[in-house]
C-alpha positions in Angstrom: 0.0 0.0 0.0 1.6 3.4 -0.9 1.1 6.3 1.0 1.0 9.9 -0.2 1.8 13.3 1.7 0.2 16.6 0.4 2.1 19.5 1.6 0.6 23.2 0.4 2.1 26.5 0.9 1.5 29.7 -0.6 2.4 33.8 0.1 0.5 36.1 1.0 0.3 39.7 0.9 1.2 41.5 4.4 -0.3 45.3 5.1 3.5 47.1 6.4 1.5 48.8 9.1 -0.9 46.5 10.7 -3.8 47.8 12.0 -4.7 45.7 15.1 -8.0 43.5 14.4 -8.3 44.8 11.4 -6.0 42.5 9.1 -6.2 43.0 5.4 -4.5 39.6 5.0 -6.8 37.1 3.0 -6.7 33.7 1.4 -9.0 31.6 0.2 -10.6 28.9 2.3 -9.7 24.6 1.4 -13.0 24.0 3.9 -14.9 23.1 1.0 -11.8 20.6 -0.3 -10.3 19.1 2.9 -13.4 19.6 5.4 -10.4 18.8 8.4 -8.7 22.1 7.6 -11.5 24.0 9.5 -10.0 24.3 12.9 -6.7 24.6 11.3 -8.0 27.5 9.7 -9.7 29.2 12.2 -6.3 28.7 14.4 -4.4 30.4 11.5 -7.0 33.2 12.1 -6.5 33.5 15.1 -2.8 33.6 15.8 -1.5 34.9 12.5 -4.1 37.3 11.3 -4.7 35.3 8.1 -8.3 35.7 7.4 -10.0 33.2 5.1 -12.8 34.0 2.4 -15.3 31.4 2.3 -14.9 29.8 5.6 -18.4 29.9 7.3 -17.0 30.3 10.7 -14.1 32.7 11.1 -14.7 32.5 15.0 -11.6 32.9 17.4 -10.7 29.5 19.5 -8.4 30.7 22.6 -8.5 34.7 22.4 -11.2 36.5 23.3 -13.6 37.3 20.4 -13.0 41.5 21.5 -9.5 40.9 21.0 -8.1 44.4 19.4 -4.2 43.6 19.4 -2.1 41.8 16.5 -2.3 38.0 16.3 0.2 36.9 19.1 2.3 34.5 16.7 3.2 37.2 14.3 6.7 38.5 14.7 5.6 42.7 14.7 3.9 41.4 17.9 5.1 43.1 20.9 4.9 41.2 24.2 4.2 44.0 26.8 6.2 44.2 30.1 9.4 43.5 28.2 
């Protein structure tokens, strides 16, 4: 029995001054391909800023849904108190 890997990547286009909870980074959603990227997605929302056209539930996971700072996993992030 062979076994495949699918690996996808892509680039996206990055505003050069964020505006926090506003990100103008967009992709389009695989939802409708690969049904199990949906909390992957959603994740990628959340902690990157990526948002996704398409998906039907762009809902945060772990942050609060008021949440009005940059997505903590992006680098401009600035962790406060150091």
């Amino acid at each position: 029995m062979a076994r495949q890997v699918l690996v996808l990547a892509t680039r996206a286009q990055r505003e050069e001054n964020p505006i926090p909870g506003h990100d103008a980074t967009k992709l389009p959603t695989l939802r409708d391909i690969f049904y199990s990227v949906e909390f992957h997605e959603r994740e990628i929302f959340e902690m990157l800023g990526v948002y996704f056209d398409g998906h039907p539930d762009n809902r945060r996971l772990l942050l609060p849904e008021d949440w009005a700072d940059l997505p903590p996993l992006r680098k401009d992030f600035a962790i406060k108190g150091r």
